[in-house]
C-alpha positions in Angstrom: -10.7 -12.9 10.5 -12.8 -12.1 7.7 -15.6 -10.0 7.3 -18.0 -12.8 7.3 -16.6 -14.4 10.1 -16.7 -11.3 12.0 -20.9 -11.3 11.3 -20.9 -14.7 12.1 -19.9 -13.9 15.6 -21.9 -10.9 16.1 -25.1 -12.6 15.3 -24.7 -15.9 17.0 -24.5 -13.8 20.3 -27.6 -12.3 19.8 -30.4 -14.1 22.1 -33.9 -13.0 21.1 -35.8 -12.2 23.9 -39.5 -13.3 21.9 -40.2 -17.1 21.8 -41.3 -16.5 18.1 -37.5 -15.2 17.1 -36.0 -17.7 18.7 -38.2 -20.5 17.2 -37.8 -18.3 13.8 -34.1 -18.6 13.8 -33.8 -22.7 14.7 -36.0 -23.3 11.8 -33.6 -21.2 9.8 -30.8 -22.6 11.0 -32.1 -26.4 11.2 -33.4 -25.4 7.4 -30.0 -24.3 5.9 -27.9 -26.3 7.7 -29.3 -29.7 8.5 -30.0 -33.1 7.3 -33.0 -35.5 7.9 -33.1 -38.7 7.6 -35.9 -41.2 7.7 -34.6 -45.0 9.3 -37.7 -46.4 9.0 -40.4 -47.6 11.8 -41.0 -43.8 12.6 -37.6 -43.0 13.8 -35.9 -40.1 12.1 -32.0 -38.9 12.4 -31.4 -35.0 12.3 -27.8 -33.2 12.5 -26.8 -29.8 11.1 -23.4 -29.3 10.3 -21.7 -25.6 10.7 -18.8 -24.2 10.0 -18.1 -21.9 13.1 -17.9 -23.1 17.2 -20.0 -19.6 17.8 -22.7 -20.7 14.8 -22.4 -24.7 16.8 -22.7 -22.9 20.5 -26.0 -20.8 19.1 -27.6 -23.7 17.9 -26.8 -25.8 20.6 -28.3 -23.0 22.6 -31.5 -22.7 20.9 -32.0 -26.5 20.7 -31.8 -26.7 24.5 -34.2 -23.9 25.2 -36.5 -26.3 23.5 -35.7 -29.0 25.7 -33.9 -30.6 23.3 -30.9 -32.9 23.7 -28.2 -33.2 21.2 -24.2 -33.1 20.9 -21.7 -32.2 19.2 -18.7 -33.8 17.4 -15.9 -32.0 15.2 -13.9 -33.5 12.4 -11.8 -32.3 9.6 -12.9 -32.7 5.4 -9.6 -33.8 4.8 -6.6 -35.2 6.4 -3.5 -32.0 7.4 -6.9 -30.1 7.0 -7.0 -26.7 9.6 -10.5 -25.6 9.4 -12.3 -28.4 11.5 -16.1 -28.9 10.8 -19.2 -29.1 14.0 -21.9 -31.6 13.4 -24.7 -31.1 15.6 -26.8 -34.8 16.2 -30.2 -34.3 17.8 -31.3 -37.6 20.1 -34.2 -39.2 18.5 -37.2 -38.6 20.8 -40.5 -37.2 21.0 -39.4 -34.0 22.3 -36.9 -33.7 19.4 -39.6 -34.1 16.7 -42.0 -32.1 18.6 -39.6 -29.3 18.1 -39.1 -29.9 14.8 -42.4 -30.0 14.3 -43.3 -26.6 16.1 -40.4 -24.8 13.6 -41.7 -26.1 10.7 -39.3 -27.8 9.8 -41.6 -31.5 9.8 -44.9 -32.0 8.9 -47.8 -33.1 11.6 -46.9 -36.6 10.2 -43.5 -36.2 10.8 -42.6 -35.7 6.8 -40.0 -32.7 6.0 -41.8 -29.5 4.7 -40.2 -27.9 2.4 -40.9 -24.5 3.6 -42.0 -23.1 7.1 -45.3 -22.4 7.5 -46.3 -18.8 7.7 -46.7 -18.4 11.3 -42.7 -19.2 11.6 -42.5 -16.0 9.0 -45.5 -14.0 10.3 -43.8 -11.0 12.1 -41.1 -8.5 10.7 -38.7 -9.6 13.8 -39.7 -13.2 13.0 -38.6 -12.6 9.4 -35.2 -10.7 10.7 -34.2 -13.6 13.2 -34.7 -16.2 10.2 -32.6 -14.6 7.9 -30.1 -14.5 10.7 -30.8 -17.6 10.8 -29.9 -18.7 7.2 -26.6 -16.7 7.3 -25.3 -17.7 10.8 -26.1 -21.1 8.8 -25.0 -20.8 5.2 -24.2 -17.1 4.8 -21.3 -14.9 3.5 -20.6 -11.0 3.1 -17.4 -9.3 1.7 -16.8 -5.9 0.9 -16.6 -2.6 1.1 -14.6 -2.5 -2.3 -16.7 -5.3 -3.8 -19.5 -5.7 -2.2 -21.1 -9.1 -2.0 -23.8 -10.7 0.2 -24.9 -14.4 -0.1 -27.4 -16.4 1.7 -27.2 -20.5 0.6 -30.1 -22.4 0.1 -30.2 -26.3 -1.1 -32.2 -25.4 -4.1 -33.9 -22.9 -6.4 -36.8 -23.0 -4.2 -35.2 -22.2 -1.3 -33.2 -19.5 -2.8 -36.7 -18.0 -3.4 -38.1 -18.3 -0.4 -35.7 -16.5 1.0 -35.4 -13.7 -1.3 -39.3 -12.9 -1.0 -38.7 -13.1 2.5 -36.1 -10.0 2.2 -38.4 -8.4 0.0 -41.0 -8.1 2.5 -39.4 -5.7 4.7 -38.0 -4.1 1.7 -34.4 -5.5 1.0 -34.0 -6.7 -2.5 -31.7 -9.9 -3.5 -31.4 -11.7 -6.8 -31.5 -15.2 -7.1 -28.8 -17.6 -8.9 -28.1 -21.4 -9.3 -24.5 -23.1 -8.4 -23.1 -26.6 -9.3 -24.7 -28.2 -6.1 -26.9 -25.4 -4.1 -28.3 -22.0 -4.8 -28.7 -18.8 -3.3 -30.2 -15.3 -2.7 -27.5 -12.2 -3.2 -27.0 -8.7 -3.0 -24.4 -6.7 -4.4 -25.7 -3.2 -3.5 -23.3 -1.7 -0.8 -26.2 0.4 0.7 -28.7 -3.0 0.5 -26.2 -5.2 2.1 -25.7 -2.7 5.2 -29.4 -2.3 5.7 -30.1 -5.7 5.4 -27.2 -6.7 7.9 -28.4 -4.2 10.7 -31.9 -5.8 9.9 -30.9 -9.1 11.1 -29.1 -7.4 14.1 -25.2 -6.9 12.6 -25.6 -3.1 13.4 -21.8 -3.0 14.1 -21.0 -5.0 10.7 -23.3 -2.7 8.8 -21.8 0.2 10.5 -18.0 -1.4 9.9 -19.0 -2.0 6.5 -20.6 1.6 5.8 -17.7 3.6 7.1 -14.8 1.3 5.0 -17.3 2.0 2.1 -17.1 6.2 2.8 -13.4 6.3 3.4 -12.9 3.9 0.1 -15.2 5.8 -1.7 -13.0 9.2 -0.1 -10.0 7.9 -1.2 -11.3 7.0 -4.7 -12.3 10.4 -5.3 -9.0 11.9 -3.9 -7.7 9.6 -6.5 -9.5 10.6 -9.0 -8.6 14.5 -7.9 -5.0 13.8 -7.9 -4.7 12.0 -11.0 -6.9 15.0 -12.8 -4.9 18.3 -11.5 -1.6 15.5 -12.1 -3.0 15.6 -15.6 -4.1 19.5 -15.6 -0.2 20.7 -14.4 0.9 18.1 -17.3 -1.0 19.7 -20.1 -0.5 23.5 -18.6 3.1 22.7 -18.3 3.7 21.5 -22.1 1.2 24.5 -23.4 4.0 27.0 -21.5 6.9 25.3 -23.1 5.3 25.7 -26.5 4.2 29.5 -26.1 7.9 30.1 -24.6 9.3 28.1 -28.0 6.9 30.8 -29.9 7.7 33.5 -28.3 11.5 32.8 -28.8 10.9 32.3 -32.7 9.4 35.2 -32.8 12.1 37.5 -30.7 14.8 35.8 -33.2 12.6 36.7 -36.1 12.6 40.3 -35.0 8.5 39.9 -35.1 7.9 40.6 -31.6 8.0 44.3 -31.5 5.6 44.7 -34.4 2.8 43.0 -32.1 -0.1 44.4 -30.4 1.2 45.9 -26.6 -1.1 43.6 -24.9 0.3 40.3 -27.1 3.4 41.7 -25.9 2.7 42.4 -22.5 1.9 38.6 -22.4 4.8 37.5 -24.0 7.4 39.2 -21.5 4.9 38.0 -18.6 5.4 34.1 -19.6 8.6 34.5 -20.6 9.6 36.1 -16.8 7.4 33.6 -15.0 7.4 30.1 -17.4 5.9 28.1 -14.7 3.0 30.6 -13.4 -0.8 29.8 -14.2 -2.6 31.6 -16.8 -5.1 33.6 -13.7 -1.7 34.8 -12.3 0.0 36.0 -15.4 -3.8 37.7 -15.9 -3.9 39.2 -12.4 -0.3 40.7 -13.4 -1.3 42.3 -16.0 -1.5 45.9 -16.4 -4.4 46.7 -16.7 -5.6 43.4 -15.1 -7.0 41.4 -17.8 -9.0 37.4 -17.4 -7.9 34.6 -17.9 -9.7 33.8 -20.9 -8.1 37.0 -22.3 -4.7 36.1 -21.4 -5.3 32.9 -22.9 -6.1 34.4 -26.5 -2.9 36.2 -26.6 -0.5 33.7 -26.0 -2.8 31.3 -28.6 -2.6 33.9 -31.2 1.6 34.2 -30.4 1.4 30.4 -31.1 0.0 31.1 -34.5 2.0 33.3 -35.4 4.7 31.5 -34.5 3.7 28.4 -36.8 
């Protein structure tokens, strides 16, 4: 199951208890996801089509509450096909269009609004239940690696619309046109968890915040490993080359006329090659740093070259 279908489920459980949410979320849903069409002599068809039998039973749900009847039918885009489509056909009566009418989704004569009016938008939870609404209908999240939220819209407009309507209670999305639809998105790990336990996905934002932690964890043990990887790599090629100095040096017969503590360094890397520079300067005698340890074996390089 993916990540999005997993949000998908969560959210199409959740049954506002406030008339105004759950009016909120069919105008969403009937918004994103459905079609109306005028027939002439006042009659008007209206079916959504969803992708998910959770998203189909929500909005079958919410339809109902409004006394309204419909049913649903299931097909497949193409033939050998496994995903299988759920239309959603709403009878054509007067309690249908009243309903309609009351989510804003048709005019007082019966014409399709483009947007909801702003009592359908009024209230912070009636803002969070319709941008449930628009993802249960047209949504999609992935992440934590690459994190990526969408909300689908039919055009630029609508894209819009939605984003201001995030931007109300303080989530940011961008806007973007594809070849047939648009949408509002969010790529911000942090924005995308916030705005999914807005909309009530608190176990998806939470899911999605702690596989964001542990990958950002294991990105900086990573990074840690690769870096002291890289740190014993360089020490252990600077020890060969002071141990091929301090050979030359011993063969040239140039190693006794050295200062004792240039000594004292060369006989300590040359009994322990593999040791780091603090240890061969904590067994010095007297102690000396590490910086001063470094120095000596530098200069037994030089004079080596």
């Amino acid at each position: 199951m993916t990540l999005s279908e997993d949000v998908r489920g969560e959210l199409a459980a959740i049954d506002p208890r406030k008339a105004c949410c759950r009016l909120a979320e069919l105008s969403a849903l009937v918004r994103t996801a459905g079609s109306v069409h005028l027939r002439g002599r006042g009659r008007i068809g209206v079916h959504l089509e969803v992708s998910s039998a959770a998203v189909a039973r929500r909005a079958v749900a919410l339809l109902r509450g409004y006394g309204v009847a419909c049913q649903i039918r299931t097909y497949r885009p193409r033939a050998f096909e496994r995903a299988t489509r759920f239309q959603i056909h709403l009878d054509e009566d007067a309690r249908s269009l009243q309903a309609l009418n009351e989510a804003g989704i048709l005019g007082a004569g019966l014409q399709p609004l483009e947007r909801p009016p702003a009592r359908v938008v009024a209230r912070a939870c009636c803002r969070a239940a319709y941008l449930r609404g628009a993802f249960l209908a047209g949504g999609s999240v992935s992440g934590p690696r690459v994190p990526h939220l969408e909300l689908r819209a039919t055009d630029e407009a609508g894209a819009r619309f939605l984003a201001r309507l995030a931007a109300t209670d303080g989530f940011a999305l961008a806007v973007a046109e594809r070849r047939g639809h648009a949408l509002a998105y969010a790529k911000s790990g942090e924005t995308i968890a916030d705005l999914l336990a807005f909309v009530g996905g608190s176990d998806a934002a939470l899911r999605l915040g702690e596989q964001a932690v542990v990958a950002a964890t294991r990105g900086r043990a990573n990074r840690l490993a690769n870096a002291d990887s890289a740190n014993i790599g360089r020490a252990s090629r600077a020890a060969e080359a002071q141990l091929r100095a301090i050979e030359r040096l011993r063969r040239e017969g140039r190693l006794d006329e050295l200062a004792p503590e240039v000594r004292e360094a060369a006989e300590l890397r040359t009994r322990h090659p593999t040791l780091p520079l603090a240890e061969l300067a904590r067994r010095s005698r007297p102690p000396a740093t590490k910086a001063a340890v470094h120095r000596r074996l530098a200069k037994l390089r030089r004079l080596a070259e």
